[in-house]
Backbone as a printed PyTorch tensor [residue, N CA C, xyz], in Angstrom:
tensor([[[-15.9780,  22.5900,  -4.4330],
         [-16.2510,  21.7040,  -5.5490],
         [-17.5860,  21.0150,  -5.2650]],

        [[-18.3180,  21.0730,  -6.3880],
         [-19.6470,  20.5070,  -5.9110],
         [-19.8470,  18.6130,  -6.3070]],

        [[-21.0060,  18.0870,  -5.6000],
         [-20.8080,  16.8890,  -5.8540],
         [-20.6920,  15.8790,  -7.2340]],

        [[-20.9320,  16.5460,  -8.1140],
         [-21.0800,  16.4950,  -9.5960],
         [-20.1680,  16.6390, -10.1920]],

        [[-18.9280,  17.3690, -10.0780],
         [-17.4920,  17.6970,  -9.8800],
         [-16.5750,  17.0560,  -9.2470]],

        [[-16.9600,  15.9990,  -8.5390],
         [-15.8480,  15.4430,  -7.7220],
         [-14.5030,  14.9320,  -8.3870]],

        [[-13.3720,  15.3180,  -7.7910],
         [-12.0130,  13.7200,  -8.5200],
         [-12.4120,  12.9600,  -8.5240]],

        [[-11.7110,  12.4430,  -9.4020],
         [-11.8730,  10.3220,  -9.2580],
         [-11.3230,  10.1930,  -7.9720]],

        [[-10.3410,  10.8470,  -7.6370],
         [ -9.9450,  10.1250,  -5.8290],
         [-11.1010,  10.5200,  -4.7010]],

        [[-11.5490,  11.2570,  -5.0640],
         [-12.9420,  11.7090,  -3.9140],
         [-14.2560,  10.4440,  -4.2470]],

        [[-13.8870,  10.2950,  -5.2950],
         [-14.9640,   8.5350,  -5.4300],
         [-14.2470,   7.6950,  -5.3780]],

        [[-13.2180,   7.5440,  -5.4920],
         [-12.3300,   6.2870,  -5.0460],
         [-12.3420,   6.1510,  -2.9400]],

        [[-12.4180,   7.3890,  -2.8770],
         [-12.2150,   7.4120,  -1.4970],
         [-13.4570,   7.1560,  -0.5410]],

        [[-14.3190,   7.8030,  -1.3710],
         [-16.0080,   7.5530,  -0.9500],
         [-16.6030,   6.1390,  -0.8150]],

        [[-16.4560,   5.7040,  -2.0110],
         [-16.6420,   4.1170,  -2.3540],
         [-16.0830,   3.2790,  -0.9530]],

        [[-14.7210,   3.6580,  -1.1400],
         [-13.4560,   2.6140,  -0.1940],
         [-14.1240,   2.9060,   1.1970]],

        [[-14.3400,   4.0180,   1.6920],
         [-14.9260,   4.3110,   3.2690],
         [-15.7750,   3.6590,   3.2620]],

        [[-16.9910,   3.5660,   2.5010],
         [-18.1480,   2.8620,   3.1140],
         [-17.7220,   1.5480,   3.1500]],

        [[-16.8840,   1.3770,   2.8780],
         [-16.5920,  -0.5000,   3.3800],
         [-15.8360,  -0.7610,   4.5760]],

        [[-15.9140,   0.7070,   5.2200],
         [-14.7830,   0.7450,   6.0210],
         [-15.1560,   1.7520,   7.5440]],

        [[-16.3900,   1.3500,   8.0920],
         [-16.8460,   2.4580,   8.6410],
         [-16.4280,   1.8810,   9.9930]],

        [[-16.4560,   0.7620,  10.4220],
         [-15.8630,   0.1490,  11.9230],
         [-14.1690,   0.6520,  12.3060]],

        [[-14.5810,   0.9850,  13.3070],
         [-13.4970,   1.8920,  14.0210],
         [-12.5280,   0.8740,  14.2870]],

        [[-12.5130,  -0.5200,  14.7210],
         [-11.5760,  -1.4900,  14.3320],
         [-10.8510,  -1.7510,  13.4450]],

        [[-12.0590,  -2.2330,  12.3920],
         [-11.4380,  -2.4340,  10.8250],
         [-10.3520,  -1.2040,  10.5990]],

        [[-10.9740,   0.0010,  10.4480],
         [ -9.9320,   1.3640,  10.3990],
         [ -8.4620,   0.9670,  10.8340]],

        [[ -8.9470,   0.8270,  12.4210],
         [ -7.6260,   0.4700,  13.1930],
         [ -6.8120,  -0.4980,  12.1580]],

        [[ -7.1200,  -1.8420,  12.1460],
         [ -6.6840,  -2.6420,  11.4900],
         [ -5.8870,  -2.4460,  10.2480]],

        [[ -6.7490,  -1.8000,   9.5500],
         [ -6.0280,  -0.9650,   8.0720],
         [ -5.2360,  -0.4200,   7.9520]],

        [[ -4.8590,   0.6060,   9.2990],
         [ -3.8370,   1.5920,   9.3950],
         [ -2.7940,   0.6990,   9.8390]],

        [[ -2.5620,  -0.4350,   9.5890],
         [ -1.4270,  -0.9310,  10.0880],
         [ -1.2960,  -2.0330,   8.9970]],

        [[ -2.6070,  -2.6360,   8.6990],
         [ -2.0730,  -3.7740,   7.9360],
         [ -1.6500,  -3.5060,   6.3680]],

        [[ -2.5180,  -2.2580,   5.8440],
         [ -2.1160,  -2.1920,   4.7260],
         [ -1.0370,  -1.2010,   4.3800]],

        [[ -0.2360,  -0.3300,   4.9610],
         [  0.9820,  -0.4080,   4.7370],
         [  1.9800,  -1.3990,   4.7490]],

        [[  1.8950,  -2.8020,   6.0300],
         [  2.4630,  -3.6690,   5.8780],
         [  2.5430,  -4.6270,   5.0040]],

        [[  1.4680,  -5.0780,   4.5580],
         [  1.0010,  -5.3540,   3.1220],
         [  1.9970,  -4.5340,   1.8030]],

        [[  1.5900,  -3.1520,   1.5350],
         [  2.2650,  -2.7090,   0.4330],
         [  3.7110,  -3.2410,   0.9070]],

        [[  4.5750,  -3.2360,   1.6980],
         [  5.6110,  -3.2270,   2.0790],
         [  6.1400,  -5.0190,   1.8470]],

        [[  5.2900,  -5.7680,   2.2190],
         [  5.5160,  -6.7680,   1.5020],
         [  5.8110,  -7.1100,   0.3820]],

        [[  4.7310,  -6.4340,  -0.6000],
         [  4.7650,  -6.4790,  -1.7580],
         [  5.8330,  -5.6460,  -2.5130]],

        [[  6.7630,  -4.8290,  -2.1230],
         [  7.7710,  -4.8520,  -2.2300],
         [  8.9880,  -5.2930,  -1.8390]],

        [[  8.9590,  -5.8640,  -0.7660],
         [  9.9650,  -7.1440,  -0.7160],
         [  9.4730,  -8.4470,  -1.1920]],

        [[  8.9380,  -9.2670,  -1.7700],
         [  8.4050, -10.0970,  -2.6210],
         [  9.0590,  -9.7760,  -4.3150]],

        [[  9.0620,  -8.1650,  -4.2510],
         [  9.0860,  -8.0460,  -5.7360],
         [ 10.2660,  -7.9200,  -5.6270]],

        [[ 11.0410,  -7.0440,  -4.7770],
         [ 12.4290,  -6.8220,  -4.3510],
         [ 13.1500,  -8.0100,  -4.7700]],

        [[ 12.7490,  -9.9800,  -4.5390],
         [ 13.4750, -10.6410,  -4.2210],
         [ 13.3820, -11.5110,  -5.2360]],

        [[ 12.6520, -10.8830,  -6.5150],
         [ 12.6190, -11.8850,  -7.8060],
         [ 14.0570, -11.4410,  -8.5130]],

        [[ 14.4720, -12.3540,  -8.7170],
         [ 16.0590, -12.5360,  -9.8620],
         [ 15.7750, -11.2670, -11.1820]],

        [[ 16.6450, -10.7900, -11.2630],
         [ 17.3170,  -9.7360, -12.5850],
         [ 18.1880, -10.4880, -13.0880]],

        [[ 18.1200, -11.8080, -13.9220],
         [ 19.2570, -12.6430, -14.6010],
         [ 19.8380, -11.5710, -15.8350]],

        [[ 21.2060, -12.1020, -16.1480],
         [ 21.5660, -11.1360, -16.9380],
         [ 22.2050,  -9.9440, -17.1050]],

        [[ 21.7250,  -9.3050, -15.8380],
         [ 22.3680,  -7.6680, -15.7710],
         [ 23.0770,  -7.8500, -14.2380]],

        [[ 23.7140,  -7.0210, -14.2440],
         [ 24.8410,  -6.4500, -12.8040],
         [ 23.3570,  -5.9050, -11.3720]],

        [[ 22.3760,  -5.8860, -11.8360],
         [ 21.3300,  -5.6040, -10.5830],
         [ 21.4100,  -6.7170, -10.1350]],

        [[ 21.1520,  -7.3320,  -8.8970],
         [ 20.7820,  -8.6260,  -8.1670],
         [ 19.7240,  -8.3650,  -7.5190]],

        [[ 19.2300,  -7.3870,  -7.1800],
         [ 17.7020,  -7.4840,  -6.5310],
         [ 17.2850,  -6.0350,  -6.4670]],

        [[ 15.7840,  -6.0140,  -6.0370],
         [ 15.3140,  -4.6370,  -6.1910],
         [ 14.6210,  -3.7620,  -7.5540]],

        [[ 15.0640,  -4.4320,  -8.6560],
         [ 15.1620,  -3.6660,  -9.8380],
         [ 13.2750,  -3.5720, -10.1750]],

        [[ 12.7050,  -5.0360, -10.0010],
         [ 11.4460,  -5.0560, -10.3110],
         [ 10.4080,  -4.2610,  -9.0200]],

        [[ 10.8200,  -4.0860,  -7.9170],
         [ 10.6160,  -3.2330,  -7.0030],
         [ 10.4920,  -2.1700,  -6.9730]],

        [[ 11.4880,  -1.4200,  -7.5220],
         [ 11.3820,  -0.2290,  -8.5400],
         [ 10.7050,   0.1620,  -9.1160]],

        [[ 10.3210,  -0.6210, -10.2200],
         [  9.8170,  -0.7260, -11.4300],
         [  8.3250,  -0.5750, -10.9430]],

        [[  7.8810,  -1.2490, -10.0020],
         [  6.2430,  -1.0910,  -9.5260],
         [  6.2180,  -0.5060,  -9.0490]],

        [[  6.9910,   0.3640,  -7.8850],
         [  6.9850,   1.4470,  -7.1550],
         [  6.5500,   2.3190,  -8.1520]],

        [[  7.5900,   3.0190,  -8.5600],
         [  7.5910,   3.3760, -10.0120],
         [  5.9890,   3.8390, -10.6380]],

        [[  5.7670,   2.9340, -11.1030],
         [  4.0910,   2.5720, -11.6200],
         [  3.3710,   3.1930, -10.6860]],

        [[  2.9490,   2.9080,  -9.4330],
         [  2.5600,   3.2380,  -8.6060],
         [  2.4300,   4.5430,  -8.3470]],

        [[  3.3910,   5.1820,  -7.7540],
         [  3.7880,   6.7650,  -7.3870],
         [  3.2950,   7.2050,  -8.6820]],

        [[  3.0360,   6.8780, -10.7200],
         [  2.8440,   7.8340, -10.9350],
         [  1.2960,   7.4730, -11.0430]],

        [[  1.0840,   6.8850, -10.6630],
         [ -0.7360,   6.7130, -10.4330],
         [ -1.0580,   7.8100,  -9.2870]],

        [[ -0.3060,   7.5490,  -8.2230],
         [ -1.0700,   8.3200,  -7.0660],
         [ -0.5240,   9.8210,  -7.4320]],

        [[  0.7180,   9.7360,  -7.8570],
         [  0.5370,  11.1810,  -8.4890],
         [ -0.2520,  12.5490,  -9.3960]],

        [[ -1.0900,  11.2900, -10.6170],
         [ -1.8400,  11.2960, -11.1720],
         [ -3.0210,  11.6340, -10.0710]],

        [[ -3.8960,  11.1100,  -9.0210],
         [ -4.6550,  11.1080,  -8.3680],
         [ -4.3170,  12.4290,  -7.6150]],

        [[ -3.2120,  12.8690,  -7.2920],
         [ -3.4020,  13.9590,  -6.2270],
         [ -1.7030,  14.2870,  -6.0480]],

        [[ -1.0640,  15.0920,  -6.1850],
         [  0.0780,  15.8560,  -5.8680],
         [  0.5740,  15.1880,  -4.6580]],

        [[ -0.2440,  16.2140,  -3.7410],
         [  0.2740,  16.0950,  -2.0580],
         [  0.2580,  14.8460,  -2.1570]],

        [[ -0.6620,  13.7780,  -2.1920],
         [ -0.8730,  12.3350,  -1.9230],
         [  0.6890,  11.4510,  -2.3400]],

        [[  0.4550,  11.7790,  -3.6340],
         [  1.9480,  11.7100,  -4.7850],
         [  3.4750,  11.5860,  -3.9210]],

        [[  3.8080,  12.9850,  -3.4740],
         [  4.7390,  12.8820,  -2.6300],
         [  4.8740,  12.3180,  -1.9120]],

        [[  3.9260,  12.2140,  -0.9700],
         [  3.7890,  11.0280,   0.3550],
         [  4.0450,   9.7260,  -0.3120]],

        [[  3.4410,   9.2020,  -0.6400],
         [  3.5350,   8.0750,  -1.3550],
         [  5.2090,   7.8110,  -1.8850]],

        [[  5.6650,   9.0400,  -2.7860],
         [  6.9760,   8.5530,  -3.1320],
         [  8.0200,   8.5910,  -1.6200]],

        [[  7.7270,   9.2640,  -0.8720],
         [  8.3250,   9.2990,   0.5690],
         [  8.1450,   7.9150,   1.1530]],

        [[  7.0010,   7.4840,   1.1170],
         [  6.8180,   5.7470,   1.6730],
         [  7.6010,   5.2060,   0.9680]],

        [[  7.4860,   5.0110,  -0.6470],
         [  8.3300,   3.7140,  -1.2850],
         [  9.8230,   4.0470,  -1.1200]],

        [[ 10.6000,   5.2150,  -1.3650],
         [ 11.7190,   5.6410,  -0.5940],
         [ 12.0750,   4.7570,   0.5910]],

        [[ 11.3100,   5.2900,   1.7620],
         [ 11.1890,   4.6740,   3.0490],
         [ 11.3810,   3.0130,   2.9880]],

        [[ 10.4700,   2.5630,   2.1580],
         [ 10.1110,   1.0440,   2.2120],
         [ 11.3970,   0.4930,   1.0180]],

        [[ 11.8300,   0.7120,   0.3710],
         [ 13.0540,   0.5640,  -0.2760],
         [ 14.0000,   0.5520,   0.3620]],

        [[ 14.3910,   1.2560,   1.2960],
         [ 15.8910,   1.6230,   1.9840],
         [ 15.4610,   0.7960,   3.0020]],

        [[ 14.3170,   0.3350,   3.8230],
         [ 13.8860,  -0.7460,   4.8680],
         [ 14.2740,  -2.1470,   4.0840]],

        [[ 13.8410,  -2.2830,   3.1290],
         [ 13.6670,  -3.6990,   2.2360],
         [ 15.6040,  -3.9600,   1.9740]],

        [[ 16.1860,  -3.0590,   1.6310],
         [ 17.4970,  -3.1950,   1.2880],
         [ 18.4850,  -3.2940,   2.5140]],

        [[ 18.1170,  -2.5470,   3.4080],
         [ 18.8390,  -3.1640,   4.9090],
         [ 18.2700,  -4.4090,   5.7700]],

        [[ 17.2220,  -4.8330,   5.2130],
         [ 16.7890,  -6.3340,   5.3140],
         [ 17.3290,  -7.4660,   4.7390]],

        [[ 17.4020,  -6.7120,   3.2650],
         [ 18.3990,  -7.9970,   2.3010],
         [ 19.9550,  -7.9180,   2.8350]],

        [[ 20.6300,  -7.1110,   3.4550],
         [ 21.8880,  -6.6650,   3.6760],
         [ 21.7830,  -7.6200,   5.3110]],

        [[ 20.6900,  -7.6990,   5.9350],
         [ 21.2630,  -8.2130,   7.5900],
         [ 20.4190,  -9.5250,   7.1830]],

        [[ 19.3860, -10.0720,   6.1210],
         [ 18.7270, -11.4750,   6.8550],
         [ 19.7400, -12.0850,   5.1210]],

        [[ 19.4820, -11.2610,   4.3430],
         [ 19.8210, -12.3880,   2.6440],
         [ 18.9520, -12.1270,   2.5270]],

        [[ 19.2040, -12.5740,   1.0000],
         [ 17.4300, -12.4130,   0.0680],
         [ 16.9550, -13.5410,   0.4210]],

        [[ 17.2240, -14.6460,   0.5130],
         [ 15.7100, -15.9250,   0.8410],
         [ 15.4510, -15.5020,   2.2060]],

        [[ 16.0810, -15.2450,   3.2150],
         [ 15.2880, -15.0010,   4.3480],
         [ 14.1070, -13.8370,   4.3650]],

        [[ 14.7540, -12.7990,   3.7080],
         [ 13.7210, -11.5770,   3.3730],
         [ 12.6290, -12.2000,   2.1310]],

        [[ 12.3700, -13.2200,   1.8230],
         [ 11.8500, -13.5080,   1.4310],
         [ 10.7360, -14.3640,   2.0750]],

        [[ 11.1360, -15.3140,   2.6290],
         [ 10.1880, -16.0330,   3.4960],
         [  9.9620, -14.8120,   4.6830]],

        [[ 10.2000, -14.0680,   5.4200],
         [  9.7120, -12.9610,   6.2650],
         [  8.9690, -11.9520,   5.3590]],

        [[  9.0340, -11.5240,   4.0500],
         [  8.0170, -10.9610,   3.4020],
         [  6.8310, -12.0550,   2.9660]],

        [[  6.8910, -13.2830,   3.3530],
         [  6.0530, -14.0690,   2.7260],
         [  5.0550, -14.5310,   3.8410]],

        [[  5.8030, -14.6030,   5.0610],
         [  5.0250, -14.6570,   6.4470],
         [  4.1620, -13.1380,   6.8740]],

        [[  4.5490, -12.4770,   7.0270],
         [  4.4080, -11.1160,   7.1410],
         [  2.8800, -11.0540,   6.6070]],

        [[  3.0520, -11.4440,   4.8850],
         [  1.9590, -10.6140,   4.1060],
         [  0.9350, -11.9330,   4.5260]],

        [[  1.1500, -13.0990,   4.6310],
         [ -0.1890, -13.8920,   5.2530],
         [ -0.6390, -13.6000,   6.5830]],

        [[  0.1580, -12.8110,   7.7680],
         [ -0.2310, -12.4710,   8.7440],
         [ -1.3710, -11.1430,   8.5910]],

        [[ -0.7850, -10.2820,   7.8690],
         [ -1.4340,  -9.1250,   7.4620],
         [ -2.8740,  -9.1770,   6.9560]],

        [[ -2.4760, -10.1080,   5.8490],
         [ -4.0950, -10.2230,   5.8490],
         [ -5.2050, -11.1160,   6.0130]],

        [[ -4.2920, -12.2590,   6.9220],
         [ -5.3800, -12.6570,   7.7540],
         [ -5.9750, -11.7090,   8.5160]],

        [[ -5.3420, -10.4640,   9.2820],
         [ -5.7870,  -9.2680,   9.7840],
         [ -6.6400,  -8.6800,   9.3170]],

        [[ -6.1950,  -8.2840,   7.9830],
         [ -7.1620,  -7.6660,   7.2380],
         [ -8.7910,  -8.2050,   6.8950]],

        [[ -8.7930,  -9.8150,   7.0830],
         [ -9.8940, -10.1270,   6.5530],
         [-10.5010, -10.3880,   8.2260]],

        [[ -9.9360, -10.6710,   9.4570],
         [-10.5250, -10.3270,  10.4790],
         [-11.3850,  -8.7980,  10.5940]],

        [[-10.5150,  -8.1380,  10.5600],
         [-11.3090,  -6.3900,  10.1190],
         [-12.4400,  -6.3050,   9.4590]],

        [[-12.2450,  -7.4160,   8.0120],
         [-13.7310,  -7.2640,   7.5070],
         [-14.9400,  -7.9690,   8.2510]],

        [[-14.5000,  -9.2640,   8.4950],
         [-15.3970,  -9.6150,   9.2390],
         [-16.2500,  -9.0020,  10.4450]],

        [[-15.0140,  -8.3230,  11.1710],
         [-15.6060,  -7.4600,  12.3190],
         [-16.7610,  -6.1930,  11.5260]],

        [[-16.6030,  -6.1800,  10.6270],
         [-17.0760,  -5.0880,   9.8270],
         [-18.4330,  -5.3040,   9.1270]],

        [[-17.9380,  -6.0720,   8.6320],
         [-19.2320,  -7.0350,   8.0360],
         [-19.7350,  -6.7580,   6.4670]],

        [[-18.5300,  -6.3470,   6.1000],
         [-18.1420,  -6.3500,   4.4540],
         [-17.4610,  -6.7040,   3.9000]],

        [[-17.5270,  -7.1320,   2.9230],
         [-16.1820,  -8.0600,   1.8920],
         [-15.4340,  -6.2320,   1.7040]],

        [[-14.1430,  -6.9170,   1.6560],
         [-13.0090,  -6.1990,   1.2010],
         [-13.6230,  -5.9120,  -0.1570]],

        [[-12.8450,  -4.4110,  -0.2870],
         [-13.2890,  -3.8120,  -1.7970],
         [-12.3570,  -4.0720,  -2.7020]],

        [[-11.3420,  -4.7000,  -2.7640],
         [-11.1130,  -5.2630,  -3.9490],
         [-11.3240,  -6.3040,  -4.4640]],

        [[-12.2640,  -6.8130,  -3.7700],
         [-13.2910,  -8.3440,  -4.4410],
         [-14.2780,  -7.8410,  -5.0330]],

        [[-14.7100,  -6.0580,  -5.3890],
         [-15.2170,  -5.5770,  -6.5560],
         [-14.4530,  -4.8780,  -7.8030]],

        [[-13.2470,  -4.6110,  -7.1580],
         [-12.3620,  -3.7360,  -7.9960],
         [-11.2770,  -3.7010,  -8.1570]],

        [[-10.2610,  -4.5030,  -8.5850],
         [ -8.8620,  -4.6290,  -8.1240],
         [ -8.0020,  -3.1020,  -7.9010]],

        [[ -8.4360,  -2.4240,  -8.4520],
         [ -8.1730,  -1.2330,  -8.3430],
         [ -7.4900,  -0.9090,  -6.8880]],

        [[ -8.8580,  -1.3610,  -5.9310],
         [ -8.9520,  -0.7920,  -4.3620],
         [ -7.6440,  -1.2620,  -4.0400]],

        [[ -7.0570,  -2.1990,  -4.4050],
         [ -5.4880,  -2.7400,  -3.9930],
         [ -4.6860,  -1.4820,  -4.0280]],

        [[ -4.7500,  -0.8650,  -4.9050],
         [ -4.0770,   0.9750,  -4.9890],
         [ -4.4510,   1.2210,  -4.0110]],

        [[ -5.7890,   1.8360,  -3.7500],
         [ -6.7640,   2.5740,  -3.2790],
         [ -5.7750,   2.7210,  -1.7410]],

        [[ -6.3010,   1.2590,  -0.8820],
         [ -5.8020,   1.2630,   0.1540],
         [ -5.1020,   2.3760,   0.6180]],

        [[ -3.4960,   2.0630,   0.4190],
         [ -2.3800,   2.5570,   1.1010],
         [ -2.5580,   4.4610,   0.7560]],

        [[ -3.5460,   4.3280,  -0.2900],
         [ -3.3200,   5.9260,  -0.7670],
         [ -4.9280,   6.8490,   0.6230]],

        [[ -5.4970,   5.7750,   1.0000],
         [ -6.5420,   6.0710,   1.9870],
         [ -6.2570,   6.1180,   3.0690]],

        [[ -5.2580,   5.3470,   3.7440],
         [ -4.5520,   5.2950,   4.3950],
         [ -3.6340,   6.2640,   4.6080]],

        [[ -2.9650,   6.9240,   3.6410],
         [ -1.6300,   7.9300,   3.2640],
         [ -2.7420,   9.6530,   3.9590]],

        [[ -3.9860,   9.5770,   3.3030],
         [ -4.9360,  10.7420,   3.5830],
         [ -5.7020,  10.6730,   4.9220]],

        [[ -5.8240,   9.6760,   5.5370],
         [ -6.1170,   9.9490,   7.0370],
         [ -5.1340,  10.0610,   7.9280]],

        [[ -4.0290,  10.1950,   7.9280],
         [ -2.7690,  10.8280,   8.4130],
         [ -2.6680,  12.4770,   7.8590]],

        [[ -2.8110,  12.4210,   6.6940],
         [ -3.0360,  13.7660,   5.7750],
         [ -3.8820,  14.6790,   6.6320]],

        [[ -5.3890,  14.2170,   6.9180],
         [ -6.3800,  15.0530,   7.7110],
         [ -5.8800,  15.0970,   8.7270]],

        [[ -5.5080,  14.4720,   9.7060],
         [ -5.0510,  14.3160,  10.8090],
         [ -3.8510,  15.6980,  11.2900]],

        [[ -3.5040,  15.7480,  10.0900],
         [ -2.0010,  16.9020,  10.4270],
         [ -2.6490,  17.9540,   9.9130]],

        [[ -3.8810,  18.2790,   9.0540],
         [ -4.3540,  19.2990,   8.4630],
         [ -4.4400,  19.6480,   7.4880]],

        [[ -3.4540,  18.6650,   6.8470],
         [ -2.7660,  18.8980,   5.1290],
         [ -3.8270,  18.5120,   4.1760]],

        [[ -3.9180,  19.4300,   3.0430],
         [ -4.9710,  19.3330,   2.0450],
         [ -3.8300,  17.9150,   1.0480]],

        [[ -4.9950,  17.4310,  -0.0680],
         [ -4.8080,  16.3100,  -0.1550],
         [ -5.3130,  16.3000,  -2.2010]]])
């Protein structure tokens, strides 16, 4: 494919690297922003469903949901992975609400995601670029799906 041709995820991905070229920051990323997404589904996990027989999870879903068919949209292989994480991070989030309660999994998703990205914005600093979604909210996607593809290369798997 020539450069004129690219996916939108091959410029989504292009863009996102150059903010991201310190081998720290990297480091950093590969840990904080899955923990991050993972927050953000226990956060969403732990808002009230008044009304119906669900008690938690439902809006969790619902963005997952959203999500997976974006990155699906962006790339197949990526797609799957991705629905394999929120899977993953669902059945983690629900044996959390089952051993701490929902307010505890709540304040531990709420600690968690300020630890994370105080991390995250250490990384930039070490880096010496503002985070890219202080141009694009977008990159908030971006992340975990950049993240999802350097594991991808890593095993060999096209993307």
């Amino acid at each position: 494919m020539n450069a004129t041709a690219q996916r939108p995820l091959d410029r989504w991905f292009a863009s996102y690297s150059g903010d991201h070229q310190n081998d720290t920051n990297q480091l950093i990323h590969v840990f904080a922003v899955p923990t991050i997404l993972w927050t953000v589904v226990a956060l969403l996990w732990c808002i009230p469903v008044f009304g119906t027989w669900i008690k938690s999870g439902a809006w969790a879903a619902l963005a997952m949901f959203a999500a997976w068919m974006y990155y699906y949209k962006l790339s197949r292989p990526l797609g799957f992975g991705m629905l394999a994480i929120f899977i993953a991070m669902a059945w983690l989030t629900r044996w959390l609400e089952a051993l701490l309660g929902l307010q505890n999994l709540l304040y531990l998703a709420i600690a968690v995601f300020v630890l994370a990205w105080i991390a995250q914005f250490i990384g930039h600093k070490i880096e010496g670029k503002k985070p890219s979604f202080l141009t694009d909210l977008t990159y908030l996607l971006i992340g975990p799906v950049w993240v999802l593809s350097k594991f991808y290369r890593k095993m060999g798997w096209k993307y």
